[in-house]
N, C-alpha and C positions, 0 to 999 in steps of 0.2 A: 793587585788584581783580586776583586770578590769571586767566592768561588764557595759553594757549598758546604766542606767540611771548615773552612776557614770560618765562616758564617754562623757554623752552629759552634765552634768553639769558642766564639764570640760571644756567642748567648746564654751557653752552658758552663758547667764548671768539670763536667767528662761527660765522655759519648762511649757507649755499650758498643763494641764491635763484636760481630757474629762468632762461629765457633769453627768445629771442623769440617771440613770436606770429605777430605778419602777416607775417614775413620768413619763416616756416616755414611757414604756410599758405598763401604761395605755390607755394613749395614742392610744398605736395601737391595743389596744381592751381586753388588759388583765385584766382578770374576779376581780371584787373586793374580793381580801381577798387570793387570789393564788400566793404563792408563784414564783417570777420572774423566779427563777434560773430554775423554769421546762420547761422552754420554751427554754432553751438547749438542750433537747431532743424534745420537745412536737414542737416546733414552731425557729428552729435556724434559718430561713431563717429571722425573723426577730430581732434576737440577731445582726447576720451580719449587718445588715442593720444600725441597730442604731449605733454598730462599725464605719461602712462607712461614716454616717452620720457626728460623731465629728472627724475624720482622716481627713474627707472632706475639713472642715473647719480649721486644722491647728492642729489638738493634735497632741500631743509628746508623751502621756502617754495615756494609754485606759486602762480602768478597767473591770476585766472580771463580767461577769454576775452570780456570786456566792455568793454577798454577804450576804446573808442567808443560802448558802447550808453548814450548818455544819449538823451532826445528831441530834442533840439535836432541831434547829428551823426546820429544814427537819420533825421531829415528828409531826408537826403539820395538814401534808399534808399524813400522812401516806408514807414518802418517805426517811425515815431516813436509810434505806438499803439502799438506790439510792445513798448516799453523793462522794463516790468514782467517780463514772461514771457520775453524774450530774456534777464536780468539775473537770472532765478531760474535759469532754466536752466541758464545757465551755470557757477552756483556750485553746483549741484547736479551736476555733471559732474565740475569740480574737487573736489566733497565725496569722490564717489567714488571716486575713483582716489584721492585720501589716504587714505582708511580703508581700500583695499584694501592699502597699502604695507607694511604689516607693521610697521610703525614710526610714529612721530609726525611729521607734515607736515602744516604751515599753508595751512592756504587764504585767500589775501588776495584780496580784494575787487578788482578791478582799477578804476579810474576816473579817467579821462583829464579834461581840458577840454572847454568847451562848442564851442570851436569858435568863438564869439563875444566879443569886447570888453566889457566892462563900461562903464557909463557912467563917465566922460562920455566916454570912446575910442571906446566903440559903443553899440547900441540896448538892450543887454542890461542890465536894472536887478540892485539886489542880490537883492532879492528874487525874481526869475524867478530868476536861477543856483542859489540855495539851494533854490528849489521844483524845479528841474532834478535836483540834486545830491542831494537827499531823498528824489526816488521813486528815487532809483539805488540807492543805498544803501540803506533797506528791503527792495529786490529781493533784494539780496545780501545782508542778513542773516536773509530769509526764507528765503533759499536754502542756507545753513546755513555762511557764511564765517566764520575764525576774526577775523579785523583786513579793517579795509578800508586800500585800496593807493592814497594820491590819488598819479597818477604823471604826468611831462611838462608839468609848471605853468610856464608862462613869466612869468606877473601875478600880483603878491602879491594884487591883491581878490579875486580869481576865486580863489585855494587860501584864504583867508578864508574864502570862501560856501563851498567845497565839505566845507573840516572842520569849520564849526559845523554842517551839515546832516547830514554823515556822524554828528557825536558823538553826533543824535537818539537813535542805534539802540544806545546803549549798549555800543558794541563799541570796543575799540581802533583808533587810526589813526594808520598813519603817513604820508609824504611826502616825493615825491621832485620838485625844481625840474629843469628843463634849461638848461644855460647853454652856448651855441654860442660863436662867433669871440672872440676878445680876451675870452674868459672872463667874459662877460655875457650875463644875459635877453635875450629878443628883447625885454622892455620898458627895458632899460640896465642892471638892476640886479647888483648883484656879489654874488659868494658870501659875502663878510662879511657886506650890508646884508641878504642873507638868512636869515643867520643869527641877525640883530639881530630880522628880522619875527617868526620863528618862534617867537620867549622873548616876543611880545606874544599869539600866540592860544590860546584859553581853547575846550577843556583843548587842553593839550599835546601833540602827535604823542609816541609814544612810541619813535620811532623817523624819521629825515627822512636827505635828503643829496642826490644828483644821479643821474637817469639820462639818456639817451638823449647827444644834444649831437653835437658834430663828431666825435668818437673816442676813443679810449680814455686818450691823454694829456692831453685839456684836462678828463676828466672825473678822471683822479685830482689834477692840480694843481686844479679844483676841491673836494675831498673835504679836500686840503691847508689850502687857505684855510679852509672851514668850520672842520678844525680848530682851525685855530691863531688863528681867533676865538671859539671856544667853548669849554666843558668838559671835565675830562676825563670825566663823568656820559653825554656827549652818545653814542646808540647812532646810528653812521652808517651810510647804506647809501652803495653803491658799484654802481650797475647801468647800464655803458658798454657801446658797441655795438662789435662785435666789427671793428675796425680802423674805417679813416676811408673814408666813402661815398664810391663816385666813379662818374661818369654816363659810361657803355659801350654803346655800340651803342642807345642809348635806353635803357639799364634801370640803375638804381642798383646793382651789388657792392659788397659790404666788401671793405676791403682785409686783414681781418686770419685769424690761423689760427692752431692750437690753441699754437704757439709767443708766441705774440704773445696772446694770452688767459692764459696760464699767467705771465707778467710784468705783466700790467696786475693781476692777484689779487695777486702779492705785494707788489704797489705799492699795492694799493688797503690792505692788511694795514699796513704800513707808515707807511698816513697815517690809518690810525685808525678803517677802516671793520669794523661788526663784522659784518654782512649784506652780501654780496658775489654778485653774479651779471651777466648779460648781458644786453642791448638787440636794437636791431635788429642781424639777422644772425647772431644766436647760437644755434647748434647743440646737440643734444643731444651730438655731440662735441667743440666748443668746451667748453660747460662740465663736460666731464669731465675734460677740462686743466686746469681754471680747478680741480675738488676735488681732481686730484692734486698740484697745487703746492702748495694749501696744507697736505696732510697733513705732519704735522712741522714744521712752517714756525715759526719765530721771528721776529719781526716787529723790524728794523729801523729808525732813525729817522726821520722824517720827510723824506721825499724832497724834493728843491732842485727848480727848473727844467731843471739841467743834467742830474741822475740821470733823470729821468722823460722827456726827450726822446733821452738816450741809449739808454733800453730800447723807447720805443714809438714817438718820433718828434715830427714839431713838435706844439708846445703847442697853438699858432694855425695848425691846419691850415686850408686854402680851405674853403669850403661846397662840395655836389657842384654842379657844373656848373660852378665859378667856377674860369677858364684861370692 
């Protein structure tokens, strides 16, 4: 079935996916500890904006501002009734600002984890996740999204529930895992045996790979691995956070800049990713670094340990706050 991002991957050889959310909405003043996705209702004029902002600069792909609005993280704001109307909204906000860009740009569906354990690690069964992940996804394809975005998966059951729930709505989906220190899930698992999970679930991401994680080098030596246990068929994403977090004065910085973004794209180009953009910390100037490197860019072989810690630094960097 044709379908928008399948269409431009058709045409293109990679598509620029946008950057961060809650690291930029702090940014424009949002309270520490508050939920992003409410400022779909509470504050759209500046969801718009940060939209406008990475369209500006060349995405392909824009992520709606939901990536917590399921009910289960919504509980924490007293807003878990809101998850319907907070999750339309907000892809109705990303609908806009793509159809205003003059050009073709995806709207992906953003949807993060519950927040909760599946059994038998926590109280959360499968069926609550998938009824979790179900009204999310409705919202957002009532709200007019081209693909939904399952992103930040640490548990292979939990990305299970959320793409047979997401597949309800008839839309494309793809997925992205996080894999932190020593290039593993917070639940152990590695970028190969992930790559083993993802050829079991029915249907297919059409697109999957790694975001968030320690920094920009352990997510392209992750992106590595996938490769070079998969296909050459496999369409990767590559969406790392812009340098490695470190804990300042009480507040987390990235360590990285438009230099350091502009090398992690032609590495992420190099091991195979053909959807490339930013995490936390990423700028609407960061990733104009990130589409000016790869204009013209010929993609090189697959990066070692030793090339990718030469350009961005250690593989296994600390977690923030770890001396």
């Amino acid at each position: 079935m044709s379908n928008l991002l399948s269409d431009l991957l058709g045409e293109r050889d990679y598509l620029l996916a946008d950057g961060a959310t809650g690291t930029n909405m702090m940014g424009m003043g949002l309270p520490v500890g508050q939920a992003p996705d409410l400022w779909n209702l509470d504050r759209p004029e500046n969801v718009t904006r940060l939209h406008e902002g990475f369209i500006g600069v060349g995405a392909d792909i824009i992520l709606t501002n939901t990536f917590g609005a399921n009910r289960d993280r919504l509980k924490l704001d007293q807003a878990d009734g809101r998850a319907r109307e907070i999750n339309e909204a907000g892809a109705r906000i990303a609908r806009a600002a793509a159809d205003a860009a003059g050009r073709p740009v995806v709207v992906a569906g953003s949807i993060g984890p519950t927040g909760e354990l599946l059994e038998p690690y926590g109280t959360l069964s499968k069926g609550e996740a998938e009824a979790t992940f179900a009204e999310q996804a409705q919202a957002l394809a009532q709200g007019g999204v081209d693909v939904l975005w399952i992103e930040t998966i640490f548990a292979f059951d939990e990305l299970a529930a959320a793409v047979a729930a997401a597949s309800r709505t008839g839309l494309p989906v793809t997925s992205t895992i996080t894999f932190d220190t020593v290039g593993r899930t917070m639940m152990g698992d590695t970028p190969e045996k992930a790559r083993k999970f993802i050829q079991t679930l029915v249907p297919q991401p059409i697109a999957f790979g790694a975001n968030c994680g320690v920094g920009p080098a352990t997510l392209i030596d992750t992106v590595c691995r996938v490769r070079r246990s998969g296909q050459d068929s496999d369409v990767l994403i590559a969406k790392g956070n812009c340098g490695v977090p470190q804990m300042i004065g009480g507040e987390i910085v990235y360590s990285g800049n438009e230099e350091i973004m502009a090398r992690y794209a032609r590495l992420a180009r190099d091991a195979g990713a053909r959807i490339i953009g930013g995490c936390c910390g990423t700028t609407p100037t960061h990733l104009k670094a990130i589409a000016e490197a790869l204009v013209g860019y010929e993609p090189g072989p697959i990066p070692d340990a030793d090339v990718i810690e030469a350009a961005l630094g250690p593989i296994n960097a600390p977690a923030p706050g770890a001396s």
